[in-house]
C-alpha positions as CSV (number, residue, x, y, z in Angstrom):
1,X,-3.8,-27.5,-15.6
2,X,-4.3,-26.8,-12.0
3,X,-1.9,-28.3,-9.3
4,X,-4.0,-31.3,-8.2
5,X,-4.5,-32.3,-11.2
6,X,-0.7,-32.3,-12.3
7,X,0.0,-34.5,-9.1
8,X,-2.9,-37.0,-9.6
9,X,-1.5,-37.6,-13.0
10,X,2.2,-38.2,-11.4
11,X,1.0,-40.3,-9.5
12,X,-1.0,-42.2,-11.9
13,X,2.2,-42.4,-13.6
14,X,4.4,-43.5,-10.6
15,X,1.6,-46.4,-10.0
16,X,2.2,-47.6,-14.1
17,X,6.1,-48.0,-14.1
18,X,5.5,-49.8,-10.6
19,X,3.2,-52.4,-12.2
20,X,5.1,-52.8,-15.4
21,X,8.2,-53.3,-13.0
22,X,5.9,-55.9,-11.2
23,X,5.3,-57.4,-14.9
24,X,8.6,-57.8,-15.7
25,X,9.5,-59.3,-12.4
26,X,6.9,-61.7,-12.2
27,X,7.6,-62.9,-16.1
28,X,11.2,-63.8,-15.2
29,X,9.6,-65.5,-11.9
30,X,7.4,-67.6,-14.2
31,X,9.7,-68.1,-16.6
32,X,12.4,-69.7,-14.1
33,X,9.0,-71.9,-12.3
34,X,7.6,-73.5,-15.6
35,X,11.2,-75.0,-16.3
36,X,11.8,-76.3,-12.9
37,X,8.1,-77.8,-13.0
38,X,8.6,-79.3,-16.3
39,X,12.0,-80.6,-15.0
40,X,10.3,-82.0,-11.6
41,X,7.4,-83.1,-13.9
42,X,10.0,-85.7,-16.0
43,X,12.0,-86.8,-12.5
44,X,8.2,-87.7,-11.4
45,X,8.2,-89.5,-14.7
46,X,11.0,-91.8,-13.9
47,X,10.2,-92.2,-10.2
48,X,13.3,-90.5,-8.9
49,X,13.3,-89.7,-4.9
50,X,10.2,-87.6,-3.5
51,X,10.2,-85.0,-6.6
52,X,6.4,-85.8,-6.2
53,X,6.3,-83.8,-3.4
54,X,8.5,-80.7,-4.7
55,X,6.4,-80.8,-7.6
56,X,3.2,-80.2,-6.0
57,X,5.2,-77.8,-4.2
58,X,6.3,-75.8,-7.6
59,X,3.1,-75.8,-9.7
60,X,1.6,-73.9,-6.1
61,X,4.6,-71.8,-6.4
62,X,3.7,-71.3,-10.5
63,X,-0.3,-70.7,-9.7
64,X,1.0,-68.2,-6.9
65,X,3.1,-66.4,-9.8
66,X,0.8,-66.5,-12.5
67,X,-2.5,-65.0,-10.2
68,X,0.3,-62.1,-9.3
69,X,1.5,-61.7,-13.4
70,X,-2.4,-61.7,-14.6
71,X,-3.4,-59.2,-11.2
72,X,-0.7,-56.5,-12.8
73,X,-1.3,-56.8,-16.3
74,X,-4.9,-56.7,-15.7
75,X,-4.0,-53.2,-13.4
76,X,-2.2,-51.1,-16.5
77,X,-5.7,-50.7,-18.2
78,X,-7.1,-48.6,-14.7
79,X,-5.0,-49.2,-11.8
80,X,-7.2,-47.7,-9.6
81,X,-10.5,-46.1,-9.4
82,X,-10.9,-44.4,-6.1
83,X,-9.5,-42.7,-3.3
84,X,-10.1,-42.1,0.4
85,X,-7.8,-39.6,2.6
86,X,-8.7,-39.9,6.5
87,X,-7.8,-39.6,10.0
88,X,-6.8,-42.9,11.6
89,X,-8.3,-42.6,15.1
90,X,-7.6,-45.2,16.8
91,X,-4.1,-45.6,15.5
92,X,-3.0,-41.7,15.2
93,X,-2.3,-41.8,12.0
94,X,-3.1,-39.9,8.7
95,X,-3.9,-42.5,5.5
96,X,-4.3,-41.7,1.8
97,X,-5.4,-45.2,-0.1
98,X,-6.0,-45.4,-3.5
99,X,-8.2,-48.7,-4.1
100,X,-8.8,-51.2,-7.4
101,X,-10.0,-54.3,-8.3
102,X,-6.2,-55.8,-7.8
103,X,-4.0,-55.5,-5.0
104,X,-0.7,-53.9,-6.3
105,X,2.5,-54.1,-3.5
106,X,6.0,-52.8,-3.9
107,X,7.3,-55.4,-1.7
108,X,5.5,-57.7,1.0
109,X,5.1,-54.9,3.5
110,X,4.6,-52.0,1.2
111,X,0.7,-51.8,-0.5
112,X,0.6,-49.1,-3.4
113,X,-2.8,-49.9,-4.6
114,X,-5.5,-51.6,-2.2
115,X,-7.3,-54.3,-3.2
116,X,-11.2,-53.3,-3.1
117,X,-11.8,-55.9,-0.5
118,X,-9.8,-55.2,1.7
119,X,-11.4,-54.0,5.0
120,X,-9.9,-50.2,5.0
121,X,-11.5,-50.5,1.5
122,X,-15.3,-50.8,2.6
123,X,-15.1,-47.1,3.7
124,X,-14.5,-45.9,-0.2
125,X,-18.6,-48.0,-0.9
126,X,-20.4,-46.9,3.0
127,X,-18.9,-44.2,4.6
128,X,-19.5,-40.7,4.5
129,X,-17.5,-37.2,5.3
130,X,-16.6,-37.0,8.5
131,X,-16.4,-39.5,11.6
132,X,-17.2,-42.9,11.3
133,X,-15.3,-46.6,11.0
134,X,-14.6,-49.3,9.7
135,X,-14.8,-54.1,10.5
136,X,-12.2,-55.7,10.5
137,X,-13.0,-59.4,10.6
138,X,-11.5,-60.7,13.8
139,X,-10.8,-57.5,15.7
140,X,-11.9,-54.6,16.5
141,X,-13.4,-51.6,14.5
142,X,-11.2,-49.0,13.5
143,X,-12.3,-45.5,14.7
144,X,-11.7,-43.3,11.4
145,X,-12.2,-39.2,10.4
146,X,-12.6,-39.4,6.4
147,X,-11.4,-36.1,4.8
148,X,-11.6,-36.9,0.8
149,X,-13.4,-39.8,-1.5
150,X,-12.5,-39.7,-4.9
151,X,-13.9,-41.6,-7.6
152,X,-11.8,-41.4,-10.9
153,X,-11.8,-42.1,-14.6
154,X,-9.4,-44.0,-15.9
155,X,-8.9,-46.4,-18.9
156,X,-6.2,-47.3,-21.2
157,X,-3.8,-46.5,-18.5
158,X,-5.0,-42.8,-18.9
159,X,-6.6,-40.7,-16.5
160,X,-10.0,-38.3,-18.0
161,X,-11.3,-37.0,-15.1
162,X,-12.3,-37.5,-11.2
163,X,-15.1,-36.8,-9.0
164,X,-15.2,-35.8,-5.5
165,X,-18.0,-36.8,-3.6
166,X,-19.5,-38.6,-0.3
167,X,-21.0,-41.2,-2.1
168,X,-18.7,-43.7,-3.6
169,X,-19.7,-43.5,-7.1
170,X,-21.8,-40.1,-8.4
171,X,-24.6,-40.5,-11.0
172,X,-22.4,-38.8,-13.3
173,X,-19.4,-41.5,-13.8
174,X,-22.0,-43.9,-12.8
175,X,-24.0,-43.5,-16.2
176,X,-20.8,-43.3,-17.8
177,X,-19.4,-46.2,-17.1
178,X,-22.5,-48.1,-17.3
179,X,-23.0,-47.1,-21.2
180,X,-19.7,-48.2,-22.3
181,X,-19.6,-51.5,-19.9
182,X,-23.1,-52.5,-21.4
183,X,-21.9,-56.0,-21.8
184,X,-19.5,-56.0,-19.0
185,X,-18.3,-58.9,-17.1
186,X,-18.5,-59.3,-13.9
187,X,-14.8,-57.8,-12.5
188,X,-15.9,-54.2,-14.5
189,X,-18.7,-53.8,-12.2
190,X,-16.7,-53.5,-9.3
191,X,-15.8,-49.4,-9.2
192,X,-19.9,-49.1,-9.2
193,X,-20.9,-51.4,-6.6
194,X,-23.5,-49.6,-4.9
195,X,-23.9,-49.1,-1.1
196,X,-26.9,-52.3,-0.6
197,X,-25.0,-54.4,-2.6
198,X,-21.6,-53.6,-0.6
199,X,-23.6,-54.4,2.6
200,X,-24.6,-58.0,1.3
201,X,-21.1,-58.1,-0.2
202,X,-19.1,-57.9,2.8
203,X,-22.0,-59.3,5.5
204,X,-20.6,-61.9,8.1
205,X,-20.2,-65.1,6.6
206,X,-21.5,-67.4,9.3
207,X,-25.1,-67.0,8.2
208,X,-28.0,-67.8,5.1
209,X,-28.5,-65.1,3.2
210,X,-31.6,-64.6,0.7
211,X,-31.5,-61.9,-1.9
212,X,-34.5,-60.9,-4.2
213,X,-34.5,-59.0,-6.8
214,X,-36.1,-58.7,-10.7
215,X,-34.3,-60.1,-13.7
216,X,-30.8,-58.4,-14.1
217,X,-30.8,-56.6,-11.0
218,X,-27.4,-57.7,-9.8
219,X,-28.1,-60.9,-7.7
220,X,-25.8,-63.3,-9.3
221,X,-22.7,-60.3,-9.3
222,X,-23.3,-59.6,-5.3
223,X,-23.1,-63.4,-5.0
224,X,-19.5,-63.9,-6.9
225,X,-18.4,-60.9,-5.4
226,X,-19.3,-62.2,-1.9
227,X,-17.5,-65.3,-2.4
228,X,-14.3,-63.1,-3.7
229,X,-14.7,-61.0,-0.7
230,X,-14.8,-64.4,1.9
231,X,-12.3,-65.8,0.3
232,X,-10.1,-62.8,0.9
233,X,-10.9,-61.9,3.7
234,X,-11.3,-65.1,5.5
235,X,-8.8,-67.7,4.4
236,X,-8.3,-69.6,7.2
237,X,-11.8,-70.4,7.5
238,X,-13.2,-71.3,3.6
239,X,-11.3,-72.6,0.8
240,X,-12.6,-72.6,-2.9
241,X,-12.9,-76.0,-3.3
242,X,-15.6,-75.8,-0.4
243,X,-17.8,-73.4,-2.4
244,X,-20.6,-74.4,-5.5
245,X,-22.3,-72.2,-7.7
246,X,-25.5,-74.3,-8.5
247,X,-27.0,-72.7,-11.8
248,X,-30.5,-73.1,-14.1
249,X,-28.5,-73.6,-17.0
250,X,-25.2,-73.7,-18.9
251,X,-25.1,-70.7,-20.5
252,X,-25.4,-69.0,-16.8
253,X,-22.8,-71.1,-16.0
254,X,-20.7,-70.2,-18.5
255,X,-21.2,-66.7,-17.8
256,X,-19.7,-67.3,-14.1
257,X,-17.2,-68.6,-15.2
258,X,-15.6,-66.3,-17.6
259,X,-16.1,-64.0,-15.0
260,X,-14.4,-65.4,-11.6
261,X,-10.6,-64.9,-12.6
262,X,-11.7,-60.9,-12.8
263,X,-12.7,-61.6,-9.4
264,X,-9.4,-63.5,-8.0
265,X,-11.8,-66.8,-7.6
266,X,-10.5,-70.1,-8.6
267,X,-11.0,-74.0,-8.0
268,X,-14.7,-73.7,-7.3
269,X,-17.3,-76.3,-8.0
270,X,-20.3,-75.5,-10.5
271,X,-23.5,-77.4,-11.0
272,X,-27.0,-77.6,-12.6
273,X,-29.9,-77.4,-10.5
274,X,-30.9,-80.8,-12.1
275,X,-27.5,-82.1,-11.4
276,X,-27.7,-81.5,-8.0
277,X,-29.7,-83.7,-6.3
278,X,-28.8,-87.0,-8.1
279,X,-24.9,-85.6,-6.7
280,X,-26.0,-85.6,-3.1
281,X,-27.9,-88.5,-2.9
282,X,-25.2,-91.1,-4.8
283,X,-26.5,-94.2,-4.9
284,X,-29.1,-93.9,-3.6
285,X,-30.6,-91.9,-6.6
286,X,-32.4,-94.5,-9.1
287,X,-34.6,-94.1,-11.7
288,X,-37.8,-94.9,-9.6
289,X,-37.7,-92.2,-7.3
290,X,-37.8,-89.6,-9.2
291,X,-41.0,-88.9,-8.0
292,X,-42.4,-85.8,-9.2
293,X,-44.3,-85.8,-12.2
294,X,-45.0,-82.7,-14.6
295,X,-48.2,-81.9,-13.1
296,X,-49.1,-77.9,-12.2
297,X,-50.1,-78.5,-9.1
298,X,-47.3,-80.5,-7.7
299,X,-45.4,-76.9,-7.2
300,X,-46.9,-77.0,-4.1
301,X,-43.8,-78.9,-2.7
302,X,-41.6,-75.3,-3.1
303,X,-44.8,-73.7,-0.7
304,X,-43.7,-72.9,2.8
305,X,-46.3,-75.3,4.5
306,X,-44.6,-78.0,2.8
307,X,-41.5,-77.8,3.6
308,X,-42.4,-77.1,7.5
309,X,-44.5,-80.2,6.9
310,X,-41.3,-82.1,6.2
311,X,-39.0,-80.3,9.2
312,X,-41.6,-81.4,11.5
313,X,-41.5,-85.1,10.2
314,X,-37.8,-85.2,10.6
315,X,-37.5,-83.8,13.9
316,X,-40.1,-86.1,15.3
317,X,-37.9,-89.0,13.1
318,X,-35.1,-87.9,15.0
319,X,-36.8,-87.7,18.3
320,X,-38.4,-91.0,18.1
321,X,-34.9,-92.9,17.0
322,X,-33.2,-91.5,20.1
323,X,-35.7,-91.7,22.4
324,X,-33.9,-90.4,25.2
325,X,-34.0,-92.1,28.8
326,X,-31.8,-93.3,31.3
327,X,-29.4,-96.1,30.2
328,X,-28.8,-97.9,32.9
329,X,-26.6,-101.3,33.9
330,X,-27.7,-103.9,36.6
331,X,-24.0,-104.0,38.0
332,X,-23.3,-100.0,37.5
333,X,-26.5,-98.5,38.3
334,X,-27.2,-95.0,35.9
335,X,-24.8,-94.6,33.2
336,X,-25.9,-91.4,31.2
337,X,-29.2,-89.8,32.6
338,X,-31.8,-88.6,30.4
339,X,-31.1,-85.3,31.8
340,X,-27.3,-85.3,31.2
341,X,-27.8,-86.4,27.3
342,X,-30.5,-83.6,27.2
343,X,-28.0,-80.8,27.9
344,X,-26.0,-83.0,25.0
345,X,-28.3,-82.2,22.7
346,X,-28.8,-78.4,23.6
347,X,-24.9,-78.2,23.2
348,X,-25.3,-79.2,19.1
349,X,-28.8,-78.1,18.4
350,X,-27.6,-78.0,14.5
351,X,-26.2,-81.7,14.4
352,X,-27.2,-84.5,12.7
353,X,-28.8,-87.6,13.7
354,X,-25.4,-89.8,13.2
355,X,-23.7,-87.1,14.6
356,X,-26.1,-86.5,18.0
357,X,-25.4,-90.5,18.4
358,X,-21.4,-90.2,18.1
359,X,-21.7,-87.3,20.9
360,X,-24.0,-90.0,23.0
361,X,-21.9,-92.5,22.3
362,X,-18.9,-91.3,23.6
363,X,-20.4,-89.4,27.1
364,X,-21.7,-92.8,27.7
365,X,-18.0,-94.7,26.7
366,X,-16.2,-91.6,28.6
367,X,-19.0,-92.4,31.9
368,X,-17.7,-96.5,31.8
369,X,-14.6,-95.3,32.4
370,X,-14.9,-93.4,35.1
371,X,-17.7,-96.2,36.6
372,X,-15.3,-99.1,36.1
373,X,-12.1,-97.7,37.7
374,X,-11.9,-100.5,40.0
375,X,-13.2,-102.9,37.8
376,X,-11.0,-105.5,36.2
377,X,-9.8,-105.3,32.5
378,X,-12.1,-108.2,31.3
379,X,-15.0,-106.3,33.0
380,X,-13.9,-102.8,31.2
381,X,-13.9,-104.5,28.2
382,X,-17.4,-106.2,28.0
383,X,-18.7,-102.9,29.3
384,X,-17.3,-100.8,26.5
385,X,-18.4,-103.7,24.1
386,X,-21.9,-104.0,25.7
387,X,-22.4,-100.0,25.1
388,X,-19.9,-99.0,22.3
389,X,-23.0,-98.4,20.0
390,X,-25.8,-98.0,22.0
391,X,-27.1,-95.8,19.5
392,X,-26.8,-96.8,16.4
393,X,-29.7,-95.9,13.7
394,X,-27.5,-96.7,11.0
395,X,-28.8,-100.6,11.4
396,X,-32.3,-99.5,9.8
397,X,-30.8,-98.6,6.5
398,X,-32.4,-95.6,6.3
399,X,-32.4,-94.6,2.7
400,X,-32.9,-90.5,1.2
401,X,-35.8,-91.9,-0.8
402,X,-37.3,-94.4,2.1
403,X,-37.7,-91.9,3.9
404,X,-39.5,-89.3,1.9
405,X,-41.8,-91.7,0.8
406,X,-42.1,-91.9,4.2
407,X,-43.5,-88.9,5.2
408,X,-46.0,-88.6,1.8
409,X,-47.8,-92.0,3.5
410,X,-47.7,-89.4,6.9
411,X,-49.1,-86.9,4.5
412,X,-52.3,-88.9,3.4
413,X,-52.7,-90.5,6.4
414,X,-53.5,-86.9,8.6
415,X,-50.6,-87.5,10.8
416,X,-51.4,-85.4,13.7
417,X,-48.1,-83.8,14.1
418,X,-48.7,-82.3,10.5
419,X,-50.7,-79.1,10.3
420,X,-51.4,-80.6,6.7
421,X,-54.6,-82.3,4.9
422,X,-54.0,-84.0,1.5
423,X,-55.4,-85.1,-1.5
424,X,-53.7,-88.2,-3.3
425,X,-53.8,-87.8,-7.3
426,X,-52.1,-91.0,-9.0
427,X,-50.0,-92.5,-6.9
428,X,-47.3,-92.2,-4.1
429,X,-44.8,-92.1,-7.1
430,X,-46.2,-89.2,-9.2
431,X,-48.1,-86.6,-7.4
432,X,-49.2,-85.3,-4.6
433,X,-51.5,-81.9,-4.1
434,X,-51.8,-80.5,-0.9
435,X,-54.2,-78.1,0.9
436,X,-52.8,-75.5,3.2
437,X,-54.3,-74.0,6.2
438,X,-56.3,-70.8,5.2
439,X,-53.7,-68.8,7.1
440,X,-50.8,-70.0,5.5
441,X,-52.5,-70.1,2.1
């Protein structure tokens, strides 16, 4: 047994009595929290002082411990399953990491095991030998020289073998795991993720992004592992409760599932595709406007042309409700140009309608201010109360549905704002084929 062997194996066994420390720690931790939450839990019971609050308080505390307690037991089958040893340029230093699918500390400062998405972690999945760096979100990139990436073999808290290469995980280990993990769920697949997926993994999260690919290609495991990695990595911005998975079926759904604590993801919302709609629209969704029948051709409502069709009808909506000119008063003169509320608009491109109005609304309130100094407070007042909602669509009672059936009567009628022509087969409640332009055909 050659020397680097002897000391990868040390430390493999220094990394085990560190998590089974961590185990017992965190069971005695848990132990002492489910009694005081129970306890908390009865005081609620009898309404005694603001043990409410604490209580919220304690079960946090008891999630906190019990997300810790699974991370470590989960760790004693592989702790890790790579390795990178490099230069750390632009803080003069010299780093050897060993990275897993859990985070394992020693203490709050001290990280034994790095948690795979951790930014100093993405150079194990893209970088090669030699010079190169590394993002970390909300700062600048960190200027590294990598010396070593190892990829190793490791299960049942035993170590069979490891693999040097550039590229994170060799074709060799990569089969291997592959024909044991056939029906693997999703937190196995993360010591294979492959350099594309990595990129879509850890892309910036202020952006759409599509990804294609055949049956079983990976799409919905880059996806949960994206939302592990934002979650992470930025906290302060995204919550789970803010994130949906929106599945065909139950069975994928189920699948999901099973699979997010692997992936440290919990509290986040999942939904059928059919259940979606009905969800956004509230009460507004009724029977009768369900308006697509099961007719072949209506699929032409997924087709690009369509849906530019219908972007076109609600920026023109949009235009048409604001209709933006100069408001003006016959004792102040100007009170918002057209050219002031313009720039308005170019500062919230993205906005909604209701929201466009509430910016409008209030440059025009914040303007009566300033017009009305010298004003009395009687004059202020019928002023702000002339012009408080000077745009207001929501007096139309606009509904989801009114609206689209809206634009199908634009459709058939050849609006000429729609690069459209259609042919009406039923009526407006069951389908509706459309021919596209030959060039968007």
């Amino acid at each position: 047994m050659n020397q680097d062997y002897q000391e990868e194996l040390l430390h493999l066994e220094s990394c085990l009595s560190l998590i089974q420390e961590n185990i017992r720690l965190y069971e005695a931790r848990e132990q002492a929290s489910r009694k005081e939450v129970t306890a908390l839990f009865q005081a609620v019971r009898k309404g005694e002082g603001d043990s409410y609050g604490q209580l919220i308080a304690s079960q946090n505390i008891l999630e906190h411990l019990q997300n810790s307690l699974r991370k470590n037991r989960a760790a004693l089958d592989q702790p890790y399953f790579g390795r990178i040893v490099y230069d750390d340029l632009t803080y003069d230093t010299s780093e050897c990491c060993y990275i897993g699918k859990n985070g394992i500390s020693r203490n709050q400062t001290d990280v034994a095991i790095v948690d795979w998405r951790a930014p100093v972690a993405n150079v194990y999945y893209e970088n090669g030998l030699g010079k190169g760096c590394y993002a970390v979100p909300g700062s600048d990139d960190v200027e590294i020289d990598l010396h070593q990436k190892r990829t190793y073999d490791i299960s049942n808290g035993q170590l069979h073998g490891y693999y040097d290469d550039d590229i994170a995980a060799n074709d060799d280990l990569l089969v291997k795991y592959l024909s044991q993990n056939k029906d693997a769920v999703l937190g196995d697949i993360i010591a294979t993720i492959q350099k594309e997926q990595n990129t879509i993994i850890r892309d910036l999260p202020n952006k759409n992004i599509i990804v294609q690919g055949v049956a079983g290609s990976g799409k919905t495991t880059v996806a949960l592992h994206r939302i592990s990695y934002l979650l992470y990595n930025y906290e302060e911005l995204y919550k789970p409760s803010e994130f949906c998975i929106i599945g065909s079926s139950d069975m994928l759904l189920h699948y999901i599932r099973s699979g997010l604590p692997e992936l440290d993801v919990h509290h986040i919302h999942e939904m059928r595709m059919d259940a979606v709609f009905p969800y956004l629209m509230g009460k507004a969704w009724k029977k009768q406007y369900q308006i697509v029948a099961d007719y072949p051709d209506a699929s032409v409502k997924s087709h690009l042309p369509f849906i530019r069709a219908l972007d076109g009808f609600l920026s023109r909506t949009i235009e048409d409700t604001l209709h933006l000119s100069d408001i003006t008063d016959p004792d102040l003169g100007v009170i918002l140009s057209q050219k002031s509320m313009a720039e308005t608009w170019s500062y919230h491109p993205n906005d909604s309608l209701y929201q466009m109005e509430g910016h409008l609304n209030e440059r025009i309130l914040s303007r009566l201010k300033f017009l009305c100094t010298e004003k009395t407070a009687d004059f202020r007042k019928a002023k702000r109360q002339a012009f408080r909602k000077h745009f207001d669509s929501s007096a139309r009672k606009w509904t989801i549905p009114g609206l689209y059936l809206q634009f199908l009567q634009d459709l058939e009628e050849g609006h000429p704002e729609l690069d459209f022509s259609i042919t009406r087969e039923g009526s407006l409640r069951t389908v509706w084929m459309c021919t596209m332009p030959p060039h968007l055909a």
